[in-house]
PDBQT receptor file of N, H, CA, C and O in Angstrom, charges set to zero:
ATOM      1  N   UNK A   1      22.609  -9.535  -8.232  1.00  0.00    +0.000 N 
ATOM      2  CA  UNK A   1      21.604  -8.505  -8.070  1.00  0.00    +0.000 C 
ATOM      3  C   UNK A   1      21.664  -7.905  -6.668  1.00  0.00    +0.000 C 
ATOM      4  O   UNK A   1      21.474  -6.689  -6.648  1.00  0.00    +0.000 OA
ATOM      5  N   UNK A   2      21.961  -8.691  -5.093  1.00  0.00    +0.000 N 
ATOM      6  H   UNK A   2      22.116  -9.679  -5.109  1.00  0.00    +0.000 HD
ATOM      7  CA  UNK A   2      21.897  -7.917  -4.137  1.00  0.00    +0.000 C 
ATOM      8  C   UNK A   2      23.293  -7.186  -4.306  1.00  0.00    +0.000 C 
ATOM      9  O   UNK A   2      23.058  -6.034  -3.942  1.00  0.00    +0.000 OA
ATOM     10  N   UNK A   3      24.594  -7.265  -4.665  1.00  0.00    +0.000 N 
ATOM     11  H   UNK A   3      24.785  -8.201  -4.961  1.00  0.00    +0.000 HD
ATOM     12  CA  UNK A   3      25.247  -6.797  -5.028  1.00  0.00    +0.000 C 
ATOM     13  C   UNK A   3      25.291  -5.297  -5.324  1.00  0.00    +0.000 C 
ATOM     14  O   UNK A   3      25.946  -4.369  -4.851  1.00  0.00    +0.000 OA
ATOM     15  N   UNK A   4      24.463  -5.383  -6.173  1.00  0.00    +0.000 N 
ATOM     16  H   UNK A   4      23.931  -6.138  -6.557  1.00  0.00    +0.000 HD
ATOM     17  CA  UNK A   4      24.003  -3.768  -6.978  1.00  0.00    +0.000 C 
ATOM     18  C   UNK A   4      22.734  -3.079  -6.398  1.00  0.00    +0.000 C 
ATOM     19  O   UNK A   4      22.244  -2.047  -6.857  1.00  0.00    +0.000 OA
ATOM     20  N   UNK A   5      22.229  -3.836  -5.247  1.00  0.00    +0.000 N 
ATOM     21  H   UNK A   5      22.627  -4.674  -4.874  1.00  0.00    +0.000 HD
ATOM     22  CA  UNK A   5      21.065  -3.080  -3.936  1.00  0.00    +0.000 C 
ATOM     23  C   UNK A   5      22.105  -2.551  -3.182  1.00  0.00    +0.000 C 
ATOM     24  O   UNK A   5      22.238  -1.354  -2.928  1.00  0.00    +0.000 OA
ATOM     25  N   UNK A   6      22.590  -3.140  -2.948  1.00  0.00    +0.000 N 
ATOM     26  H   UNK A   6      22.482  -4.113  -3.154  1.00  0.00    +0.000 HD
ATOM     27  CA  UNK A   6      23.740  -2.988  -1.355  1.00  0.00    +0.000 C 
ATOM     28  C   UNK A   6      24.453  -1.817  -1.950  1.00  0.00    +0.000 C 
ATOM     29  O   UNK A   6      24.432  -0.796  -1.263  1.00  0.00    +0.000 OA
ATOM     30  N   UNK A   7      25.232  -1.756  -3.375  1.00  0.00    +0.000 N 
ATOM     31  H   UNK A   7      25.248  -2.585  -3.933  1.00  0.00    +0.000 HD
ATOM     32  CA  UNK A   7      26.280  -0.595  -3.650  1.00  0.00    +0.000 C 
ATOM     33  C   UNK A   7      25.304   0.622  -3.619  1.00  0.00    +0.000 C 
ATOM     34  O   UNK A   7      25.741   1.769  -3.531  1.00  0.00    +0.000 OA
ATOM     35  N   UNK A   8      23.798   0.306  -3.705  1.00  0.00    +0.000 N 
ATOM     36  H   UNK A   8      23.443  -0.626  -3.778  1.00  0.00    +0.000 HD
ATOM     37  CA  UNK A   8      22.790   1.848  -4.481  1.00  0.00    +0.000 C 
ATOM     38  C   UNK A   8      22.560   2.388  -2.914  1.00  0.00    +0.000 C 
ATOM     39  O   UNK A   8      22.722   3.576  -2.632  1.00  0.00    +0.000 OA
ATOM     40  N   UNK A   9      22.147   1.337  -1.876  1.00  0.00    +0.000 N 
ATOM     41  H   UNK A   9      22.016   0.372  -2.105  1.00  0.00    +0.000 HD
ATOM     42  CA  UNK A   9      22.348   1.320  -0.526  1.00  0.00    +0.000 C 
ATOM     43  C   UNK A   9      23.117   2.537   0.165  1.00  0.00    +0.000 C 
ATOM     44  O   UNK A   9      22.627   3.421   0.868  1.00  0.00    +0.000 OA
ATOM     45  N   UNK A  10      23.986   2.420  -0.083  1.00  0.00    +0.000 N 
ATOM     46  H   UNK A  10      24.384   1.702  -0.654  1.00  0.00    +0.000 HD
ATOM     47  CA  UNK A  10      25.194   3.572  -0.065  1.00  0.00    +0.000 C 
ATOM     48  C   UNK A  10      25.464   4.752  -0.158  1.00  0.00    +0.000 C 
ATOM     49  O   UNK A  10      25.873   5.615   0.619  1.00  0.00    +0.000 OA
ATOM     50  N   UNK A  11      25.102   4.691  -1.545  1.00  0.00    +0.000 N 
ATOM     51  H   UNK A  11      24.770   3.990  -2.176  1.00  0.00    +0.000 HD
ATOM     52  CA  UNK A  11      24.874   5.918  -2.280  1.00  0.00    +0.000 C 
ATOM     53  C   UNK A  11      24.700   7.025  -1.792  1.00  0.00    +0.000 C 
ATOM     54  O   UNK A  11      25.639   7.818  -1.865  1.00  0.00    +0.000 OA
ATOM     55  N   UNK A  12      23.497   7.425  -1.162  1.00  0.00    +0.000 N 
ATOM     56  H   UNK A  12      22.734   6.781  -1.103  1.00  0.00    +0.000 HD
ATOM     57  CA  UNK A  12      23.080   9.212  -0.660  1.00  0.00    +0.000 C 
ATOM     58  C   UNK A  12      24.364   8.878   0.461  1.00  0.00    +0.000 C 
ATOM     59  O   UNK A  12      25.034   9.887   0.676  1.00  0.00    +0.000 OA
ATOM     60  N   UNK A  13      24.736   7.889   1.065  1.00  0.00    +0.000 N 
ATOM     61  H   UNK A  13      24.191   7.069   0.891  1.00  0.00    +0.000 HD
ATOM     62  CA  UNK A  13      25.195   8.260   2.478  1.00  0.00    +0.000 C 
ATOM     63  C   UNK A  13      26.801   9.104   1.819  1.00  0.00    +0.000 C 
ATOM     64  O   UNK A  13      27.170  10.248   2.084  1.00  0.00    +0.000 OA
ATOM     65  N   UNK A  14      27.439   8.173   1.002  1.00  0.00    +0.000 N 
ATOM     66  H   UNK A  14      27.139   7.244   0.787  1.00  0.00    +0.000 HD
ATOM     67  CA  UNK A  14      28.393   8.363   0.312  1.00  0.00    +0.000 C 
ATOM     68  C   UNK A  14      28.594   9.908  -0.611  1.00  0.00    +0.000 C 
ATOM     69  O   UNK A  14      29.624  10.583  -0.610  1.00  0.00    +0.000 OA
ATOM     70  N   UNK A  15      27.455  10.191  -1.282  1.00  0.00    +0.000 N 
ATOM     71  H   UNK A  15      26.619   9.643  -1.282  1.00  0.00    +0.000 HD
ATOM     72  CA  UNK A  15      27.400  11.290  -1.878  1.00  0.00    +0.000 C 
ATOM     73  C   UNK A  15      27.529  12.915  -0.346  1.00  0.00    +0.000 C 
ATOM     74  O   UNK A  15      28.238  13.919  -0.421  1.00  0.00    +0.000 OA
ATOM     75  N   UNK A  16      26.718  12.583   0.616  1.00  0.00    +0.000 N 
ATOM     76  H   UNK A  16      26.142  11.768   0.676  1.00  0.00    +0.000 HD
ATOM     77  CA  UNK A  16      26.271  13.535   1.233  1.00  0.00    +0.000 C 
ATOM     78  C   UNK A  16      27.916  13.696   2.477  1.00  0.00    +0.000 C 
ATOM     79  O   UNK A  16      28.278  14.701   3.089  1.00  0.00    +0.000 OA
ATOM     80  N   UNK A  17      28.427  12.600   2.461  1.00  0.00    +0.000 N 
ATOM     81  H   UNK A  17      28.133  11.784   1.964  1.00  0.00    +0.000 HD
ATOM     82  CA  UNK A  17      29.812  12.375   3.277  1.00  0.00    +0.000 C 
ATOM     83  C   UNK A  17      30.806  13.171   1.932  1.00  0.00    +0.000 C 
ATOM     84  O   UNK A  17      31.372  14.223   2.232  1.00  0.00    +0.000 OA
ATOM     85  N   UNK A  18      30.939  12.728   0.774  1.00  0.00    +0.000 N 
ATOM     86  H   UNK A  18      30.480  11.873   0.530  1.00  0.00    +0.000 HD
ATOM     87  CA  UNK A  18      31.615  14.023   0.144  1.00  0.00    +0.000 C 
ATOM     88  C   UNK A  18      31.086  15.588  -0.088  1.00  0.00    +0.000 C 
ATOM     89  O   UNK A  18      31.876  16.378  -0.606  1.00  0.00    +0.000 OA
ATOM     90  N   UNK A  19      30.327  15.845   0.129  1.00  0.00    +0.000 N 
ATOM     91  H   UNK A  19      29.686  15.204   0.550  1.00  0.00    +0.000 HD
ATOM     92  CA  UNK A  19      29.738  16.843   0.370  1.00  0.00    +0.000 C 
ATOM     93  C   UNK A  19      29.734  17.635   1.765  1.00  0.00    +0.000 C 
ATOM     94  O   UNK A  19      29.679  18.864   1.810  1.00  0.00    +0.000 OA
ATOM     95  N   UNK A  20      29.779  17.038   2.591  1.00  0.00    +0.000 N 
ATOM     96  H   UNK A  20      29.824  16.039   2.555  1.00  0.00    +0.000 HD
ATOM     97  CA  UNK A  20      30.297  17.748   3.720  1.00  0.00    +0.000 C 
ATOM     98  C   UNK A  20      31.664  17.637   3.923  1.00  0.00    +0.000 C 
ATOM     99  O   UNK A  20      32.175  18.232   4.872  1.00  0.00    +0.000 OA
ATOM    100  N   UNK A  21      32.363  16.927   3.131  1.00  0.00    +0.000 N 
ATOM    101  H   UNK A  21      31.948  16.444   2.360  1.00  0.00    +0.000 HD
ATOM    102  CA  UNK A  21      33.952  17.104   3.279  1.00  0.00    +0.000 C 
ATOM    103  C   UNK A  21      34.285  18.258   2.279  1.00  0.00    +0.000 C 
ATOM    104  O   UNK A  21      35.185  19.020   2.633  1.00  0.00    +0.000 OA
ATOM    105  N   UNK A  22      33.653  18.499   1.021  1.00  0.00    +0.000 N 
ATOM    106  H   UNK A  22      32.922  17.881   0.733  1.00  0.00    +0.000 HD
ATOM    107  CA  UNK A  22      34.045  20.038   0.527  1.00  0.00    +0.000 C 
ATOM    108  C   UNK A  22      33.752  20.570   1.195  1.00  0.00    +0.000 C 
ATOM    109  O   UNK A  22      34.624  20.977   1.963  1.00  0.00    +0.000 OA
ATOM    110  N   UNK A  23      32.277  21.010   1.459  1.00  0.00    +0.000 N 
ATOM    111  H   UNK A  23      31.569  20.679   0.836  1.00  0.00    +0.000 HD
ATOM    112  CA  UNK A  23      32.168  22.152   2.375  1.00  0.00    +0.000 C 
ATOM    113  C   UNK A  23      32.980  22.119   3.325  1.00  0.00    +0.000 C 
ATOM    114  O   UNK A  23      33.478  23.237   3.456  1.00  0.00    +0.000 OA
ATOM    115  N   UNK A  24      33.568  21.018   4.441  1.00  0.00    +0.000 N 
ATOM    116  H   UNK A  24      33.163  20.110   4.334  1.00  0.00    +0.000 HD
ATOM    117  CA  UNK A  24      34.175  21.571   5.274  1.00  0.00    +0.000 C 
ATOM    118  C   UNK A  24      35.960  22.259   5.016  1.00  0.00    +0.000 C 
ATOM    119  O   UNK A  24      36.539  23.173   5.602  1.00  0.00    +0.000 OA
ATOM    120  N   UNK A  25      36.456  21.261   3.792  1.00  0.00    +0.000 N 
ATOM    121  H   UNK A  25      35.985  20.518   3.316  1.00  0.00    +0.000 HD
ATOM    122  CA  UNK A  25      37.384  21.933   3.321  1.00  0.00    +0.000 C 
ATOM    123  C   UNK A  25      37.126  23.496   2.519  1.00  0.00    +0.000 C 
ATOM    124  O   UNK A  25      38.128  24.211   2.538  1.00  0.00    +0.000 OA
ATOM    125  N   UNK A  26      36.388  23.851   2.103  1.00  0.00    +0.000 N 
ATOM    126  H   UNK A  26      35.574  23.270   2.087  1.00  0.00    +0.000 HD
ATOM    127  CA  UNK A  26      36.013  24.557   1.504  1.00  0.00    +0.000 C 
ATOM    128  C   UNK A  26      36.125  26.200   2.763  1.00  0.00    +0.000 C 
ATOM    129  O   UNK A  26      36.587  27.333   2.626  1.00  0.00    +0.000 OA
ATOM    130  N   UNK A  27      35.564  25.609   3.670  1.00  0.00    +0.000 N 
ATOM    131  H   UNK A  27      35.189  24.689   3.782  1.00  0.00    +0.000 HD
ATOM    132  CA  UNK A  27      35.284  26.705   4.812  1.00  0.00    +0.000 C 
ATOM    133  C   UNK A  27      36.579  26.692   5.409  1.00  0.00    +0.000 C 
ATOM    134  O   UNK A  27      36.777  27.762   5.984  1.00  0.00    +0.000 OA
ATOM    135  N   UNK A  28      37.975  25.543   5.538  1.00  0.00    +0.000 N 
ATOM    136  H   UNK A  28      37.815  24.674   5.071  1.00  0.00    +0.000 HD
ATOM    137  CA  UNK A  28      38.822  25.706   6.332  1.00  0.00    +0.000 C 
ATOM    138  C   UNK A  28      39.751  26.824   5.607  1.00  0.00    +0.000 C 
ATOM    139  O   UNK A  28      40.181  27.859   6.115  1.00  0.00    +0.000 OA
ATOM    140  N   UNK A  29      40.003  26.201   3.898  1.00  0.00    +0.000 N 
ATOM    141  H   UNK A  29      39.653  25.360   3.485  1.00  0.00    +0.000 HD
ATOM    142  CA  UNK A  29      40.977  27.314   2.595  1.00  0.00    +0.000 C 
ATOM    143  C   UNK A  29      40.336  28.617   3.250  1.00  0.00    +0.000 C 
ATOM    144  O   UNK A  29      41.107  29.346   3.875  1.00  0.00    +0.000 OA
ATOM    145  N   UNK A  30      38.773  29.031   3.148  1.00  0.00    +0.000 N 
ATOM    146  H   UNK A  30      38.147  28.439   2.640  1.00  0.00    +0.000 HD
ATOM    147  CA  UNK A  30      38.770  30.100   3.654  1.00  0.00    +0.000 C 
ATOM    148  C   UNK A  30      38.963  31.114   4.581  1.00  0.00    +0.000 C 
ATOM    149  O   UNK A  30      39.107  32.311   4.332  1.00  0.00    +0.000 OA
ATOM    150  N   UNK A  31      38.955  30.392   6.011  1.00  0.00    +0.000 N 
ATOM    151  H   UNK A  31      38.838  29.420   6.213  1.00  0.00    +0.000 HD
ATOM    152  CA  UNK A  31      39.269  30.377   7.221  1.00  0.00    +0.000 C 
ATOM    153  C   UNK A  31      41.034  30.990   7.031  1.00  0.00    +0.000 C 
ATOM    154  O   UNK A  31      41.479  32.017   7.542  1.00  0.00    +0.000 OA
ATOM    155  N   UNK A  32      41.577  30.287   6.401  1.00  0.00    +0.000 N 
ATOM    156  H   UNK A  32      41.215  29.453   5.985  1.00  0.00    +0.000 HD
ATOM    157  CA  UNK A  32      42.994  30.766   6.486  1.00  0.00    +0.000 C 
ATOM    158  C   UNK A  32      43.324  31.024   5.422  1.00  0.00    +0.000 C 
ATOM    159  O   UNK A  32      44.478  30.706   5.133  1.00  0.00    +0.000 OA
ATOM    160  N   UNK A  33      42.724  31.510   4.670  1.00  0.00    +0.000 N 
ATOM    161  H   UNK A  33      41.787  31.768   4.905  1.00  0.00    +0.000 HD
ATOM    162  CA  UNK A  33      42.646  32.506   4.076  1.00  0.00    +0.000 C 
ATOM    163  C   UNK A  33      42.320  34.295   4.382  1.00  0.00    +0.000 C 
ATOM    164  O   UNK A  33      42.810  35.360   4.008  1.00  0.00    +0.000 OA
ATOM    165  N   UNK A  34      41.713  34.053   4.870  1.00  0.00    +0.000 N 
ATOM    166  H   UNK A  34      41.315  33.188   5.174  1.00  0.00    +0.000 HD
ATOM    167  CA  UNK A  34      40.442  35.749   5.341  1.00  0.00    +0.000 C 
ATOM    168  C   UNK A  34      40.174  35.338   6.401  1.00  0.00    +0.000 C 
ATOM    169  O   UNK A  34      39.045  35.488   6.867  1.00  0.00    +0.000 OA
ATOM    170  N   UNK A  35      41.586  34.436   7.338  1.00  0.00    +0.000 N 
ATOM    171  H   UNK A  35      42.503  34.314   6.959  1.00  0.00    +0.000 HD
ATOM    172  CA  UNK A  35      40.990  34.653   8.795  1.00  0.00    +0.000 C 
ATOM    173  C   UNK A  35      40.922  35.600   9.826  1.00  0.00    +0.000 C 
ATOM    174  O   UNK A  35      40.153  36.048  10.678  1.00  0.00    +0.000 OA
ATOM    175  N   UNK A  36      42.529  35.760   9.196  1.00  0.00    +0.000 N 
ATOM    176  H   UNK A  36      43.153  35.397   8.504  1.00  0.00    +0.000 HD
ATOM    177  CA  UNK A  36      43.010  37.187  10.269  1.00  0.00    +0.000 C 
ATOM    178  C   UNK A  36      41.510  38.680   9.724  1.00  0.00    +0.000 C 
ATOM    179  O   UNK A  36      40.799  39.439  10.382  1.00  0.00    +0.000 OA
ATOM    180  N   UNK A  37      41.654  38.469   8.581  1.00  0.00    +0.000 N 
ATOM    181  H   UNK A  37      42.232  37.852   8.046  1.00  0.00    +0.000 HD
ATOM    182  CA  UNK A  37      40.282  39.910   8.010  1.00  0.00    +0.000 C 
ATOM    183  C   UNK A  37      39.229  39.622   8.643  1.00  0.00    +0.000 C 
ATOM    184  O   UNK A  37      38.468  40.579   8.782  1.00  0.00    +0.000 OA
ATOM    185  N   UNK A  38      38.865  38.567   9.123  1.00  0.00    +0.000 N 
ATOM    186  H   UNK A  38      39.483  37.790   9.010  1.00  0.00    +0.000 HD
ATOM    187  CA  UNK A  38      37.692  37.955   9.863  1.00  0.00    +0.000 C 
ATOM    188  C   UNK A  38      37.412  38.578  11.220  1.00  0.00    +0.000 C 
ATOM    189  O   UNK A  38      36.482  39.308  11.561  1.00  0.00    +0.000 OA
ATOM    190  N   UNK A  39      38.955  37.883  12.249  1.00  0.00    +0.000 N 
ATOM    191  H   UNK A  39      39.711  37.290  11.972  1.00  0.00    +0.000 HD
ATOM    192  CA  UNK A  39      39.179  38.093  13.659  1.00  0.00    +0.000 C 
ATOM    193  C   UNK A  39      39.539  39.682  13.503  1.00  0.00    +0.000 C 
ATOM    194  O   UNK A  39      38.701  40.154  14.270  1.00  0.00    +0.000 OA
ATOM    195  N   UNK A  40      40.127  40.584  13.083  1.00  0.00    +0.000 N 
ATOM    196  H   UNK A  40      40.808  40.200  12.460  1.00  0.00    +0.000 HD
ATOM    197  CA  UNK A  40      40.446  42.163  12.861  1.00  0.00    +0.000 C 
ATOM    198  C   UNK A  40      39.275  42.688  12.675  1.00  0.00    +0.000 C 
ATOM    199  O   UNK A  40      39.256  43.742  13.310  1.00  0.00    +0.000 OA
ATOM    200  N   UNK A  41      37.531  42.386  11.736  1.00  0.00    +0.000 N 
ATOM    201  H   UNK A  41      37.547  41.530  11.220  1.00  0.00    +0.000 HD
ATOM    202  CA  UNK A  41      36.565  43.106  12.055  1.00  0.00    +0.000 C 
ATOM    203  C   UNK A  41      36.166  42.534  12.902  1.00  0.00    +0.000 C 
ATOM    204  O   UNK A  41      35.525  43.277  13.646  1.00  0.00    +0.000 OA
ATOM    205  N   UNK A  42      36.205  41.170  13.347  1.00  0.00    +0.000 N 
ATOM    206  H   UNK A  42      36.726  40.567  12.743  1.00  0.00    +0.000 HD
ATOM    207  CA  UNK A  42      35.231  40.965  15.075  1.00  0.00    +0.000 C 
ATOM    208  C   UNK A  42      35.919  41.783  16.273  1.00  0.00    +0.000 C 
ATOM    209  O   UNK A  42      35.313  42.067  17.306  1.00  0.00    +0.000 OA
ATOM    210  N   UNK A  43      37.194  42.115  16.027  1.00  0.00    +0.000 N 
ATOM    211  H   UNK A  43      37.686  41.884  15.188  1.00  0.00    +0.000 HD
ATOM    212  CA  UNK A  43      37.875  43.215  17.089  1.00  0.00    +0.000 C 
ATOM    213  C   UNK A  43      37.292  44.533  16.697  1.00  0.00    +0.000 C 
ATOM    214  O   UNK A  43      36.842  45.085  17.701  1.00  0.00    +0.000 OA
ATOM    215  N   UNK A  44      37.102  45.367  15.432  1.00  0.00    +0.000 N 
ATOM    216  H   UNK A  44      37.467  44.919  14.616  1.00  0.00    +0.000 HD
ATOM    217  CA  UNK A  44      36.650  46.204  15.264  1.00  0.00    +0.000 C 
ATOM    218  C   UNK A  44      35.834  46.709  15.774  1.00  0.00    +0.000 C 
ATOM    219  O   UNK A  44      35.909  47.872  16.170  1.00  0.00    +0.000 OA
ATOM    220  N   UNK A  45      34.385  45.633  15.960  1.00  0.00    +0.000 N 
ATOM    221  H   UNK A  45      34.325  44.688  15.639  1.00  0.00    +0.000 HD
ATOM    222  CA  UNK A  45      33.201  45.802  16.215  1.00  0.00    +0.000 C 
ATOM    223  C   UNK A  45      32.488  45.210  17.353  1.00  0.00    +0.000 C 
ATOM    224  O   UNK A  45      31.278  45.283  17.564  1.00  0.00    +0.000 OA
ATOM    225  N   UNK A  46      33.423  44.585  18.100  1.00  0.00    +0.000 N 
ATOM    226  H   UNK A  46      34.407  44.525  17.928  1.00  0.00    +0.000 HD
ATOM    227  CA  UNK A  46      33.216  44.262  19.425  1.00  0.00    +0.000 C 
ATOM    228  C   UNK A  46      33.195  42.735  19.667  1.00  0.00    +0.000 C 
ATOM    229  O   UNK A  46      33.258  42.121  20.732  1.00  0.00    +0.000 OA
ATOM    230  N   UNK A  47      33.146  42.531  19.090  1.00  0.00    +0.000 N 
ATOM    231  H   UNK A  47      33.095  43.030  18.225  1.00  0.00    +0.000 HD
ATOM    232  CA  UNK A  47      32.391  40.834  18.718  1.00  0.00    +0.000 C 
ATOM    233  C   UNK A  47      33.520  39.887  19.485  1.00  0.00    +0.000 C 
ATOM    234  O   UNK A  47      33.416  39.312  20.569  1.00  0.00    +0.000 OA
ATOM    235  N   UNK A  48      34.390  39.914  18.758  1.00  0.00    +0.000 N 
ATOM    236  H   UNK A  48      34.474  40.381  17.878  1.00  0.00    +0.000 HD
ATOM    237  CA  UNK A  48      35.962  38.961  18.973  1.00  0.00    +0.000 C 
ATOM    238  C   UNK A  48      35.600  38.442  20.186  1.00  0.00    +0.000 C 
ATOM    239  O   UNK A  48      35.457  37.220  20.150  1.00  0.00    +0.000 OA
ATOM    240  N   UNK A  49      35.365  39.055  21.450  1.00  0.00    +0.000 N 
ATOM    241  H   UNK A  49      35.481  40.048  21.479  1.00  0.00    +0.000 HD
ATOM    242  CA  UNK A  49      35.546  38.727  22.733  1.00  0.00    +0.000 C 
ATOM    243  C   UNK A  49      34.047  37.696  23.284  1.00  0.00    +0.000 C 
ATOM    244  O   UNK A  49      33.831  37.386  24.455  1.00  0.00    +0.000 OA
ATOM    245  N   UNK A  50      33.423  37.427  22.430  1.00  0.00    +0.000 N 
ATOM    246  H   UNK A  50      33.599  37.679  21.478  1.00  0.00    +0.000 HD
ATOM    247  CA  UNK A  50      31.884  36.958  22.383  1.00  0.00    +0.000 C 
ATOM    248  C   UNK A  50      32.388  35.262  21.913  1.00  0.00    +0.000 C 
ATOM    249  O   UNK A  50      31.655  34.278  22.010  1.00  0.00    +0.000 OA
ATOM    250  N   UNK A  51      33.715  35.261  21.435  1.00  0.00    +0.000 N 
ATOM    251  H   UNK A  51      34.310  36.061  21.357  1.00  0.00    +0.000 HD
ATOM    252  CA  UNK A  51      33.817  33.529  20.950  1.00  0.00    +0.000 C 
ATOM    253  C   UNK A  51      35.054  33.342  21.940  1.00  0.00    +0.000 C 
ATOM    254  O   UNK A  51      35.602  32.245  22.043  1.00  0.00    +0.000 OA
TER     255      UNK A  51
């Protein structure tokens, strides 16, 4: 029985650690994806030089 406390224990930490690993993969595919379209309107519009 503590067995199956300890694994439930886990749980949100485990769920919320894959969850920020999509999102962060999620944001990198995009990143290099539509990065250069990204950095080309922050040059457009002034921005680029602000990061």
């Amino acid at each position: 029985m503590s067995d199956v406390a300890r694994s439930q224990k886990w749980l949100p930490l485990t769920a919320l650690m894959l969850a920020g690993t999509l999102f962060t993969l999620a944001v990198f595919l995009g990143w290099m994806r539509y990065g250069s379209d990204i950095f080309l309107t922050l040059i457009e519009s002034g921005l680029a030089y602000c990061f």
